[in-house]
PDBQT receptor file of N, H, CA, C and O in Angstrom, charges set to zero:
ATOM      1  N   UNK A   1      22.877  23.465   4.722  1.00  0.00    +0.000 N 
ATOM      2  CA  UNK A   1      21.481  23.397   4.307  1.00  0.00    +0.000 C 
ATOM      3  C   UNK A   1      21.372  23.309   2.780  1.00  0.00    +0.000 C 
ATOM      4  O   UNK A   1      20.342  22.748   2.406  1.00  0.00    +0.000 OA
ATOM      5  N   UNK A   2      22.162  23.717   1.854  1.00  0.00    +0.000 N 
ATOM      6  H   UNK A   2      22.999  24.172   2.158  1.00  0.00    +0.000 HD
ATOM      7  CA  UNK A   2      22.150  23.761   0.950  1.00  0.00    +0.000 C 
ATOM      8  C   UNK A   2      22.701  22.837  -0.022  1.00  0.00    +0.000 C 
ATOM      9  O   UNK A   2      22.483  22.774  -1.232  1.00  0.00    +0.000 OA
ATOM     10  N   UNK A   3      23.396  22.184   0.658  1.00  0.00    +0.000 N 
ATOM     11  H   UNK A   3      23.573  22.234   1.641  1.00  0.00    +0.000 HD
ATOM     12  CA  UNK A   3      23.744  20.502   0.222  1.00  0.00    +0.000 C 
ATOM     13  C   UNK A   3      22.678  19.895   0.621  1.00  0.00    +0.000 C 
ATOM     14  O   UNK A   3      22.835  18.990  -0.199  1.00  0.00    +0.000 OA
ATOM     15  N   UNK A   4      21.541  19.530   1.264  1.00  0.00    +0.000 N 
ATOM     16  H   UNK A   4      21.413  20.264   1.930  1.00  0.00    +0.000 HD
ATOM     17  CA  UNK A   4      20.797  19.299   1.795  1.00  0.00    +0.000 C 
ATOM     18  C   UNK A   4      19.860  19.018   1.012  1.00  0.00    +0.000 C 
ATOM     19  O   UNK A   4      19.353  17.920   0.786  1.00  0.00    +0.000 OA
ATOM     20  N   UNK A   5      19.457  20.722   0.295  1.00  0.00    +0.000 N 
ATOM     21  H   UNK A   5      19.868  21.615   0.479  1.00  0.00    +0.000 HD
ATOM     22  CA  UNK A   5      18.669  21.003  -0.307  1.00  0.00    +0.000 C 
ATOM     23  C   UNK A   5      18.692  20.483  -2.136  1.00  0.00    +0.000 C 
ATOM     24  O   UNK A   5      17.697  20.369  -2.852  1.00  0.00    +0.000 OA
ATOM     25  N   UNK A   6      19.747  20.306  -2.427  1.00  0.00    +0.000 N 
ATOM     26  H   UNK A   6      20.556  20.399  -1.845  1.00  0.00    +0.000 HD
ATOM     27  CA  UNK A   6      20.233  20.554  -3.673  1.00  0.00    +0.000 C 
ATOM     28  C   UNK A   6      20.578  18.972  -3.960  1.00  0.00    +0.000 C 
ATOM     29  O   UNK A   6      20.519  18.703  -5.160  1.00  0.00    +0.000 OA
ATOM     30  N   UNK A   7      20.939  17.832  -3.076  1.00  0.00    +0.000 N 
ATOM     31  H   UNK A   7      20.988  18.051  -2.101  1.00  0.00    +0.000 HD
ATOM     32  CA  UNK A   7      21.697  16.487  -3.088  1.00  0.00    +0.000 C 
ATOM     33  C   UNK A   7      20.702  15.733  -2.261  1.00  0.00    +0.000 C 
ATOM     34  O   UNK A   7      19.964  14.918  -2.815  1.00  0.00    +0.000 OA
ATOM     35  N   UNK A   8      20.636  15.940  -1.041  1.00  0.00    +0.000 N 
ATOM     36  H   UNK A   8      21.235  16.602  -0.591  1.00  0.00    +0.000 HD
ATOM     37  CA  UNK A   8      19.817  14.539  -0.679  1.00  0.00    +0.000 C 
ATOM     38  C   UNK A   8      18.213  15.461  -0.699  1.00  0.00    +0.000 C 
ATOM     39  O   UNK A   8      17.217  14.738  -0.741  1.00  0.00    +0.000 OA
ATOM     40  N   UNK A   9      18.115  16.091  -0.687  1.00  0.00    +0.000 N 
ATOM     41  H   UNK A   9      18.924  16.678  -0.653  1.00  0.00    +0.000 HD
ATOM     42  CA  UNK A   9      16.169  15.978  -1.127  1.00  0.00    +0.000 C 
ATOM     43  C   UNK A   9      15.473  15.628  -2.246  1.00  0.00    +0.000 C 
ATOM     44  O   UNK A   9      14.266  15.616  -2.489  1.00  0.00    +0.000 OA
ATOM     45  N   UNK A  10      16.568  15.307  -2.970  1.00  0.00    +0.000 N 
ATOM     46  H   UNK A  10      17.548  15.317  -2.772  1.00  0.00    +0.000 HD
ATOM     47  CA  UNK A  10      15.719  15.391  -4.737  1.00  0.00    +0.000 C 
ATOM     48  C   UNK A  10      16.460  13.483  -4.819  1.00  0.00    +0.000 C 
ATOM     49  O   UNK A  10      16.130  12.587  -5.596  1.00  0.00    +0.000 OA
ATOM     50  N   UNK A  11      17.611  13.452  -3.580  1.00  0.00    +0.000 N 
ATOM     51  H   UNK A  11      17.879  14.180  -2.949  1.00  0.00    +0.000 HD
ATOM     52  CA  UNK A  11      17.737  11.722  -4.069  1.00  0.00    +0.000 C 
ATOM     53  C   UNK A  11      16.957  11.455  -3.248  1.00  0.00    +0.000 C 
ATOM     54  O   UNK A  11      16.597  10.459  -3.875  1.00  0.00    +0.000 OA
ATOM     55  N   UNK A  12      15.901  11.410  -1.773  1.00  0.00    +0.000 N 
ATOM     56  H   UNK A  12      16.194  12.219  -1.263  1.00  0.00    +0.000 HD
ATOM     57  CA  UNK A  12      14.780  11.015  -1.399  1.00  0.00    +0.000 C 
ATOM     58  C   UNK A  12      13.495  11.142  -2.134  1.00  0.00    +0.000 C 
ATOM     59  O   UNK A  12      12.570  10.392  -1.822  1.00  0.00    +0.000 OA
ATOM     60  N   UNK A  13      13.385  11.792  -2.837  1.00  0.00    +0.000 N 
ATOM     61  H   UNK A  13      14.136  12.401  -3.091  1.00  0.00    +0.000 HD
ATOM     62  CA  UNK A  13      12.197  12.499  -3.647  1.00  0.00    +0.000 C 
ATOM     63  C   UNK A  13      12.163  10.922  -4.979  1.00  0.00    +0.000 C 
ATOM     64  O   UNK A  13      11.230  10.220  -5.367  1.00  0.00    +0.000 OA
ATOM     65  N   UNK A  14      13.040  10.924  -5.172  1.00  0.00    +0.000 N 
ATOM     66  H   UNK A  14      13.798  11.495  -4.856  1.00  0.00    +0.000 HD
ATOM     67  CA  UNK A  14      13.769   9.853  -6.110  1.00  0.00    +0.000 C 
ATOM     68  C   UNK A  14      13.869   8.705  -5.805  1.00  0.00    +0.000 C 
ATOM     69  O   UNK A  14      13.561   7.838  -6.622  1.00  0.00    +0.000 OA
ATOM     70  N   UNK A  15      14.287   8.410  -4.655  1.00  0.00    +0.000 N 
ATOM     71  H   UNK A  15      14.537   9.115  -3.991  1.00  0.00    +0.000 HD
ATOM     72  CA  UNK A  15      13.939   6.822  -4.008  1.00  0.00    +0.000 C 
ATOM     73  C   UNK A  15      12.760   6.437  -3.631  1.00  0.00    +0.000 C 
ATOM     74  O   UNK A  15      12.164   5.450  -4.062  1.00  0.00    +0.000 OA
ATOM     75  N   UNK A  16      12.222   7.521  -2.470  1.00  0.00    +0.000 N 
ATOM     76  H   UNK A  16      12.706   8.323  -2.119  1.00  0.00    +0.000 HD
ATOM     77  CA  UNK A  16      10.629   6.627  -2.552  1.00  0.00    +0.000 C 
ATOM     78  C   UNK A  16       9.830   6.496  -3.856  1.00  0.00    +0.000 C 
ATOM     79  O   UNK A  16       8.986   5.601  -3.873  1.00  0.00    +0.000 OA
ATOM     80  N   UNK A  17       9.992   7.356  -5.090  1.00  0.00    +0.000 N 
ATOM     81  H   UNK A  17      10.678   8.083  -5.076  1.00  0.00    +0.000 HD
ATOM     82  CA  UNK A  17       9.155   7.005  -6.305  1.00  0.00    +0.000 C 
ATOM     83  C   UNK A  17       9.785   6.060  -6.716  1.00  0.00    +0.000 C 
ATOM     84  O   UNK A  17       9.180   5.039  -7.043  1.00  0.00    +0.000 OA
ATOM     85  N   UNK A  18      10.765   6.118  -6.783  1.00  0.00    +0.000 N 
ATOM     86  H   UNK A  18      11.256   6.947  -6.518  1.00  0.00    +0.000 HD
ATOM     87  CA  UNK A  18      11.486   4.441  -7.367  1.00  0.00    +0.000 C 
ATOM     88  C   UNK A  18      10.606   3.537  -6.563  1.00  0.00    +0.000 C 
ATOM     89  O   UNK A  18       9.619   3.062  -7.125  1.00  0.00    +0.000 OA
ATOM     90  N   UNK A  19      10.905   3.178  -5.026  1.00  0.00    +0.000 N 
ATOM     91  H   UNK A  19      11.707   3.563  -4.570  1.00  0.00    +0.000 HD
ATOM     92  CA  UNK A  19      10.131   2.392  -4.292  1.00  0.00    +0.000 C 
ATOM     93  C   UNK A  19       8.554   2.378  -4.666  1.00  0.00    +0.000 C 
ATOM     94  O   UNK A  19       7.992   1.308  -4.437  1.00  0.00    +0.000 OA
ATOM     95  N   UNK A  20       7.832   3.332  -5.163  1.00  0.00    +0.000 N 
ATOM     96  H   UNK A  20       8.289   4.202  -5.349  1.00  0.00    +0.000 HD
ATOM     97  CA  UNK A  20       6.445   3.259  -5.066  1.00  0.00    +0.000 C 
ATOM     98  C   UNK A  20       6.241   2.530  -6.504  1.00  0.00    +0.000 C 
ATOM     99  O   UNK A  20       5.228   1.835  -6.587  1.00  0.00    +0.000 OA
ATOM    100  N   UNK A  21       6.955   2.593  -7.476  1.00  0.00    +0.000 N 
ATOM    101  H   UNK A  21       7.778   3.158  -7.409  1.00  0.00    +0.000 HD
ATOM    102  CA  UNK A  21       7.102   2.062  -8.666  1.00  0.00    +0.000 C 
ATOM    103  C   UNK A  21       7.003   0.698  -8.652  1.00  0.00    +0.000 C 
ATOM    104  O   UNK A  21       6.052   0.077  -9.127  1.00  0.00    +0.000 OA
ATOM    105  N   UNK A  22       8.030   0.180  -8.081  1.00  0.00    +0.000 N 
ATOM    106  H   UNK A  22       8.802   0.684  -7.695  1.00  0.00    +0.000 HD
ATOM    107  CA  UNK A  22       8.409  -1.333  -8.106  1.00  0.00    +0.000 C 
ATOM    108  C   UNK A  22       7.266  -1.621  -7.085  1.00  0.00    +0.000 C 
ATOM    109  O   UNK A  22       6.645  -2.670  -7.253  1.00  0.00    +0.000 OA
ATOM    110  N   UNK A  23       6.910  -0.794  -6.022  1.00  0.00    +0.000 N 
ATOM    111  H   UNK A  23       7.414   0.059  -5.886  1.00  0.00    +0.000 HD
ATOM    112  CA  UNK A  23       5.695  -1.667  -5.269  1.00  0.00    +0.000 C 
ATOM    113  C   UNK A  23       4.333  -2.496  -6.289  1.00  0.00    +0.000 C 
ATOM    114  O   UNK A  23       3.785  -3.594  -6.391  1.00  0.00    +0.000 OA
ATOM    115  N   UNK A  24       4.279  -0.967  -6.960  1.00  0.00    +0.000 N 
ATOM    116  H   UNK A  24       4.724  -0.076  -6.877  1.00  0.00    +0.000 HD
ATOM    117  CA  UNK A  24       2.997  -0.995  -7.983  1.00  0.00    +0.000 C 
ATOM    118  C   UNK A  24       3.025  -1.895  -9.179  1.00  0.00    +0.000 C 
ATOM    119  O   UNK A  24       2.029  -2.446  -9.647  1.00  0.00    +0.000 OA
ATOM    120  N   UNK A  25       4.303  -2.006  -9.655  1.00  0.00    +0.000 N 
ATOM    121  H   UNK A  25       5.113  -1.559  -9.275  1.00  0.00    +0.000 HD
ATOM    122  CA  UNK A  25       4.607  -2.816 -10.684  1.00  0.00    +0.000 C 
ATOM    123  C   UNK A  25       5.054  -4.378 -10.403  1.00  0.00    +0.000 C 
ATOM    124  O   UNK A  25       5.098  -5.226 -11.294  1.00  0.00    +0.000 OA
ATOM    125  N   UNK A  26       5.332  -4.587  -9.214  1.00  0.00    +0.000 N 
ATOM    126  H   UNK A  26       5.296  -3.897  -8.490  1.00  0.00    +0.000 HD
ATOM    127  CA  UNK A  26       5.353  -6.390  -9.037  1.00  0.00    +0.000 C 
ATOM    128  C   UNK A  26       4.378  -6.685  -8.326  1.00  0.00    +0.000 C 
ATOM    129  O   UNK A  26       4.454  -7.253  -7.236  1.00  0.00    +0.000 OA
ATOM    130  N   UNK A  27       3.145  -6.246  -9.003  1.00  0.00    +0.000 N 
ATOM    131  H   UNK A  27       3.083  -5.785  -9.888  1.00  0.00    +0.000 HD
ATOM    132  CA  UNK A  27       1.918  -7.200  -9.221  1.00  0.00    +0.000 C 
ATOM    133  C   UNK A  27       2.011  -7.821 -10.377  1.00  0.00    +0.000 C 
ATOM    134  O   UNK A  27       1.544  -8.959 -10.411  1.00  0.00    +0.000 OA
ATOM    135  N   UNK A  28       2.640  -7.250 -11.648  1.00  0.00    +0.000 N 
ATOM    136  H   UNK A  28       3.020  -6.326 -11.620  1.00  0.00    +0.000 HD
ATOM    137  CA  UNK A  28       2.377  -8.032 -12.699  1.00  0.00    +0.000 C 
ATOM    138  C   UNK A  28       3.201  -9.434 -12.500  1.00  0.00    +0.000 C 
ATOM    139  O   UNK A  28       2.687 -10.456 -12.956  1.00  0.00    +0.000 OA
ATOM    140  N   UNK A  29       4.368  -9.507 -11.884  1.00  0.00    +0.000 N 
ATOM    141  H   UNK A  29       4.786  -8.677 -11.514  1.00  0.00    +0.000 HD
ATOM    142  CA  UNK A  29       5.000 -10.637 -11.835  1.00  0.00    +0.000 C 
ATOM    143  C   UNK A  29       4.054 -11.790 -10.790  1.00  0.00    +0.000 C 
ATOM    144  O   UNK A  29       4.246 -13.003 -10.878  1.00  0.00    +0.000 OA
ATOM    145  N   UNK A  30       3.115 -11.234  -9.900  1.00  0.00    +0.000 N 
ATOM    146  H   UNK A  30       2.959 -10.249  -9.829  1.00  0.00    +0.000 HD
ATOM    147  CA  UNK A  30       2.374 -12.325  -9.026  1.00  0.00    +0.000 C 
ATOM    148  C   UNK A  30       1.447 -13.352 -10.159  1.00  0.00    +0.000 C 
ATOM    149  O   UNK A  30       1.220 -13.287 -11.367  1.00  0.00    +0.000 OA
ATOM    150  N   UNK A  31       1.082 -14.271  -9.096  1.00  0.00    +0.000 N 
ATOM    151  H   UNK A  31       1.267 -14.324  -8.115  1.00  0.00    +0.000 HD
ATOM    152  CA  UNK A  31       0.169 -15.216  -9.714  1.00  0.00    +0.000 C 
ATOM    153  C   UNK A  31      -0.963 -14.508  -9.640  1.00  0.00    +0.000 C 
ATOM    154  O   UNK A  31      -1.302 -13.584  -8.901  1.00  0.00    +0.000 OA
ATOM    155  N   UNK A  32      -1.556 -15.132 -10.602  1.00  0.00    +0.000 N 
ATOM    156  H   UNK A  32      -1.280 -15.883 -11.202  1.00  0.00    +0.000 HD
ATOM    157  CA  UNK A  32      -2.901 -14.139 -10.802  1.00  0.00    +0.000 C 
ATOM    158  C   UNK A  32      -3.616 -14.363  -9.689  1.00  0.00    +0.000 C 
ATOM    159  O   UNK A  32      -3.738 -13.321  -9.046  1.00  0.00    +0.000 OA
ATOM    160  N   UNK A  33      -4.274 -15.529  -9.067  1.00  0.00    +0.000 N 
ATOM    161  H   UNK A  33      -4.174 -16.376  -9.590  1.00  0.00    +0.000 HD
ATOM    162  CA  UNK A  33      -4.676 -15.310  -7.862  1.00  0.00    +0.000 C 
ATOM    163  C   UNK A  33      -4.285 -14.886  -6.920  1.00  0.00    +0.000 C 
ATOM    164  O   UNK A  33      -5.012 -14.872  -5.927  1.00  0.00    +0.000 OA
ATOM    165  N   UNK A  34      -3.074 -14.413  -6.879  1.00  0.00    +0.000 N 
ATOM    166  H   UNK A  34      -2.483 -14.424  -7.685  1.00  0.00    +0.000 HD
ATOM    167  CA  UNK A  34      -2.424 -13.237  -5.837  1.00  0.00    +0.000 C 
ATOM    168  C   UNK A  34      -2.701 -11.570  -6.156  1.00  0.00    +0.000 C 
ATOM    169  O   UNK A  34      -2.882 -10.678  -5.327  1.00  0.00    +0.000 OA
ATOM    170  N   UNK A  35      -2.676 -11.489  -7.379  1.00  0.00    +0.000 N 
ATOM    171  H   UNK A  35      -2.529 -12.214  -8.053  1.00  0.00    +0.000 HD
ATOM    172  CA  UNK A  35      -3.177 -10.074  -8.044  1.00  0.00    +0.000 C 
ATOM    173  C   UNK A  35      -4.252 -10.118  -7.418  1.00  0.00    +0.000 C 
ATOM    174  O   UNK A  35      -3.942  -9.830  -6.262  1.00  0.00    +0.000 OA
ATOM    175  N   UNK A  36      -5.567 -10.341  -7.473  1.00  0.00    +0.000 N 
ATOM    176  H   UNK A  36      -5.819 -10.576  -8.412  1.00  0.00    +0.000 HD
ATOM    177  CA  UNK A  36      -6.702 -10.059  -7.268  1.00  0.00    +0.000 C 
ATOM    178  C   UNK A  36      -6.873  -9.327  -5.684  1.00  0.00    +0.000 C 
ATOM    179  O   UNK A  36      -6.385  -9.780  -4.649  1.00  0.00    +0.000 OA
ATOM    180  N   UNK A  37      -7.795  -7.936  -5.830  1.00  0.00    +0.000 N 
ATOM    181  H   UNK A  37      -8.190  -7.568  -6.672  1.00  0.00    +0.000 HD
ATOM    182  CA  UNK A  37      -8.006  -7.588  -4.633  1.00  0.00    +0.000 C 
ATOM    183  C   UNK A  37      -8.512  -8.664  -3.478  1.00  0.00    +0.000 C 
ATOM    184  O   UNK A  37      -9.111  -9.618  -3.976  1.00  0.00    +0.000 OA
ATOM    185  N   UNK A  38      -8.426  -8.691  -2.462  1.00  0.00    +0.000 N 
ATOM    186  H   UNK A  38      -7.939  -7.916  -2.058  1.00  0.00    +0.000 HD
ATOM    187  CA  UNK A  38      -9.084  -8.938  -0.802  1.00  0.00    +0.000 C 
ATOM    188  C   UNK A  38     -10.380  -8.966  -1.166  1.00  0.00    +0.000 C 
ATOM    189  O   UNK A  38     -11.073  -7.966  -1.355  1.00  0.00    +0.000 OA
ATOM    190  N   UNK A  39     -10.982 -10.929  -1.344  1.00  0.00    +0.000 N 
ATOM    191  H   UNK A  39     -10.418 -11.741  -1.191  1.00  0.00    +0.000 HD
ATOM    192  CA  UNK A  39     -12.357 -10.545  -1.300  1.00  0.00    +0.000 C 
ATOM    193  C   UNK A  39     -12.775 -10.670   0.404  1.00  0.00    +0.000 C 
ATOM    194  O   UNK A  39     -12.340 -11.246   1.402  1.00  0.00    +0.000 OA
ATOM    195  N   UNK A  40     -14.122  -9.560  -0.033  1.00  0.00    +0.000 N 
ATOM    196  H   UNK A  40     -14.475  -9.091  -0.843  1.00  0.00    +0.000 HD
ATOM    197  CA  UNK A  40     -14.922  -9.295   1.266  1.00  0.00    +0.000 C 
ATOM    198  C   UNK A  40     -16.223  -9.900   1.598  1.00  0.00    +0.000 C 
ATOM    199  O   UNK A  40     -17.265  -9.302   1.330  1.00  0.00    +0.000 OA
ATOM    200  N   UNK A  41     -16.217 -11.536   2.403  1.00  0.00    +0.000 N 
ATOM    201  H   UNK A  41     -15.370 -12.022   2.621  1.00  0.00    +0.000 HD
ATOM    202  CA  UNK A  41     -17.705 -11.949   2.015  1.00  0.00    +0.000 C 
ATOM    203  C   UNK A  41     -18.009 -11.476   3.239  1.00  0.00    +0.000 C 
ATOM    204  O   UNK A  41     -19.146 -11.923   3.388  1.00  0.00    +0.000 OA
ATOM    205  N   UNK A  42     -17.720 -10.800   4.325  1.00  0.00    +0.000 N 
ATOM    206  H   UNK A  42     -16.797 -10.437   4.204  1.00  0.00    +0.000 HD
ATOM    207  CA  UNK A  42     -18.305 -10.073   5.394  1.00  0.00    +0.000 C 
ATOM    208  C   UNK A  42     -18.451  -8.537   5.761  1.00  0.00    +0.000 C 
ATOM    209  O   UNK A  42     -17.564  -7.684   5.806  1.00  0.00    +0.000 OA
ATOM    210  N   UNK A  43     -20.047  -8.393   6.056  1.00  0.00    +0.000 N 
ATOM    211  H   UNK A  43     -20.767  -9.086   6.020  1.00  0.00    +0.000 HD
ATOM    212  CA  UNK A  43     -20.020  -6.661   5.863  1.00  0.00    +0.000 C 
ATOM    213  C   UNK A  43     -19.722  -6.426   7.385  1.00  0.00    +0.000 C 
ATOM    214  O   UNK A  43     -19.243  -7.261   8.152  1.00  0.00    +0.000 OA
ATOM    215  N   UNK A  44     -20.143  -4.957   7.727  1.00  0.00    +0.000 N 
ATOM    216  H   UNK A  44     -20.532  -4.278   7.104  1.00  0.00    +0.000 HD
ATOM    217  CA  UNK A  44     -19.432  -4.580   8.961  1.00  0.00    +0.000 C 
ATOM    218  C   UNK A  44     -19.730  -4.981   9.953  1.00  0.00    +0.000 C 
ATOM    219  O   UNK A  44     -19.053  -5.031  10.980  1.00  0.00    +0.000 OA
ATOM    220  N   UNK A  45     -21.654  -5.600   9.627  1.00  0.00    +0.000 N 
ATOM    221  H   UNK A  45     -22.204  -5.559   8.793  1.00  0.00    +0.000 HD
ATOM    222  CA  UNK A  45     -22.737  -5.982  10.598  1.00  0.00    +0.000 C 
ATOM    223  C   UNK A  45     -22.350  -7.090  11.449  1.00  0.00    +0.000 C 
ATOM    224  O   UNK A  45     -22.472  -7.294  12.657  1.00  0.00    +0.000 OA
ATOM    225  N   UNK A  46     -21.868  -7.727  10.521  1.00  0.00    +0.000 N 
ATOM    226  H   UNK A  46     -21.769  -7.561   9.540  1.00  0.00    +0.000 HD
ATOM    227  CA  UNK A  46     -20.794  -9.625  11.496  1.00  0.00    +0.000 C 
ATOM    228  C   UNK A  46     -19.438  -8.872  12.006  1.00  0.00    +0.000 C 
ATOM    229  O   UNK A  46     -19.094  -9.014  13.180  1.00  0.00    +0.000 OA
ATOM    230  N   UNK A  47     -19.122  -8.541  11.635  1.00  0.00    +0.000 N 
ATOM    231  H   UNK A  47     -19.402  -8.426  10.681  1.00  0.00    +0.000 HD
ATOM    232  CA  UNK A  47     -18.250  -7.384  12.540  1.00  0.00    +0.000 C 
ATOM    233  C   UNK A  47     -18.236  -6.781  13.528  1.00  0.00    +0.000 C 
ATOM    234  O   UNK A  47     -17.251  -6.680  14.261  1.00  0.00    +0.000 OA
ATOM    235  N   UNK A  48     -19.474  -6.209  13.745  1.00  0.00    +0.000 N 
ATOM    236  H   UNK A  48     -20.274  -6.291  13.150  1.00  0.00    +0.000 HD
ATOM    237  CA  UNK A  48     -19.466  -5.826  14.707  1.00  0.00    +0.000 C 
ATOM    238  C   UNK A  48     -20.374  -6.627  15.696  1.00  0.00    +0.000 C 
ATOM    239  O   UNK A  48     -20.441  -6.182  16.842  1.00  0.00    +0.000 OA
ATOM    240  N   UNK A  49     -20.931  -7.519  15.455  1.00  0.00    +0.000 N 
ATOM    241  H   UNK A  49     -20.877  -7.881  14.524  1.00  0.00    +0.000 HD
ATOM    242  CA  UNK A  49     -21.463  -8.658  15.927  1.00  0.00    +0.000 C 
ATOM    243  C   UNK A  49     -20.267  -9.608  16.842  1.00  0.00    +0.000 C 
ATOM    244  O   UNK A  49     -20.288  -9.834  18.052  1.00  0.00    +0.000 OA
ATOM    245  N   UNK A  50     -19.566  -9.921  16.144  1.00  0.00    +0.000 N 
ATOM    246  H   UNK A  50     -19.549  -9.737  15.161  1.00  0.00    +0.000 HD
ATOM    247  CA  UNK A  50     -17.964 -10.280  16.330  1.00  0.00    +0.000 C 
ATOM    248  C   UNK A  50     -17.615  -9.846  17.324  1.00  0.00    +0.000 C 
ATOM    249  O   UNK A  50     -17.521 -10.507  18.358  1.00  0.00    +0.000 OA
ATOM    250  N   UNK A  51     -17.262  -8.231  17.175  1.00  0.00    +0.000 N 
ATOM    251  H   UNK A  51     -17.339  -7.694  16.335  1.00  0.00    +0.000 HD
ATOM    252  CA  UNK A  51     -16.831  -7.912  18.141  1.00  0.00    +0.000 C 
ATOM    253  C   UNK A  51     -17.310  -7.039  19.599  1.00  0.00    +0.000 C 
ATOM    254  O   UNK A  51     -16.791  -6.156  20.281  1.00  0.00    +0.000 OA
ATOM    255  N   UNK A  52     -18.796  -7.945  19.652  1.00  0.00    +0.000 N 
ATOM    256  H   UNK A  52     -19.217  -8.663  19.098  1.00  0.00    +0.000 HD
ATOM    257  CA  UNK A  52     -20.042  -7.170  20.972  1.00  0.00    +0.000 C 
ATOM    258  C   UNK A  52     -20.414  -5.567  20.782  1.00  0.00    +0.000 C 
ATOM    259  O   UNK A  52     -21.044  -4.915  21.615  1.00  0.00    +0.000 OA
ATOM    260  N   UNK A  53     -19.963  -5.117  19.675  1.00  0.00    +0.000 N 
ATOM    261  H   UNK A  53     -19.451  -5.646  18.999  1.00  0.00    +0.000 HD
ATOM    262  CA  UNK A  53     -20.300  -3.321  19.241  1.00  0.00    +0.000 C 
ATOM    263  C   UNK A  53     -21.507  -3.388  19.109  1.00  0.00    +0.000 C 
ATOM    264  O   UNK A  53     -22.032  -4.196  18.343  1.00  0.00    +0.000 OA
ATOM    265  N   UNK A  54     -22.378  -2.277  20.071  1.00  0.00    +0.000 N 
ATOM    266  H   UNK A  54     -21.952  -1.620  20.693  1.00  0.00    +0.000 HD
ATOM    267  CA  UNK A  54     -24.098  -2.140  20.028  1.00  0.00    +0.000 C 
ATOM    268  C   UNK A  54     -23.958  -1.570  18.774  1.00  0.00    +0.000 C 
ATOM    269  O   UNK A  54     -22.985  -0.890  18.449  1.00  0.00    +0.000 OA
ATOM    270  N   UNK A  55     -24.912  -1.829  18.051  1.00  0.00    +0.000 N 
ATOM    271  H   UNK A  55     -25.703  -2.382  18.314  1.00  0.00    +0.000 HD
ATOM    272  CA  UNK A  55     -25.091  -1.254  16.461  1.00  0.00    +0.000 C 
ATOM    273  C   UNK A  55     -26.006  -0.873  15.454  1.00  0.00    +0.000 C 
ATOM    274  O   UNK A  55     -25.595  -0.488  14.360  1.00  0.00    +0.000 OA
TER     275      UNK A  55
């Protein structure tokens, strides 16, 4: 438990922030029209219209 504790929890602790890093940071390498959030030209109302939800 104490190898455990001392060796691989702090190198998992360490890899997913590595991983969350590089997620967050190769946006700058995209094309800019890939950067840009998900536009939304539909609200929930065609949505649920869409999908027969009484509403």
């Amino acid at each position: 438990m104490t190898f455990f504790r001392q060796n691989i929890a702090p190198f998992l602790i360490v890899l997913i922030f590595v991983v969350a890093l590089v997620a967050v940071s190769a946006r700058a390498f995209l094309p800019d029209d890939m950067a840009q959030p998900a536009p939304v030209e539909e609200g929930i109302s065609s949505w649920a219209s869409t999908m027969n939800i009484d509403g």
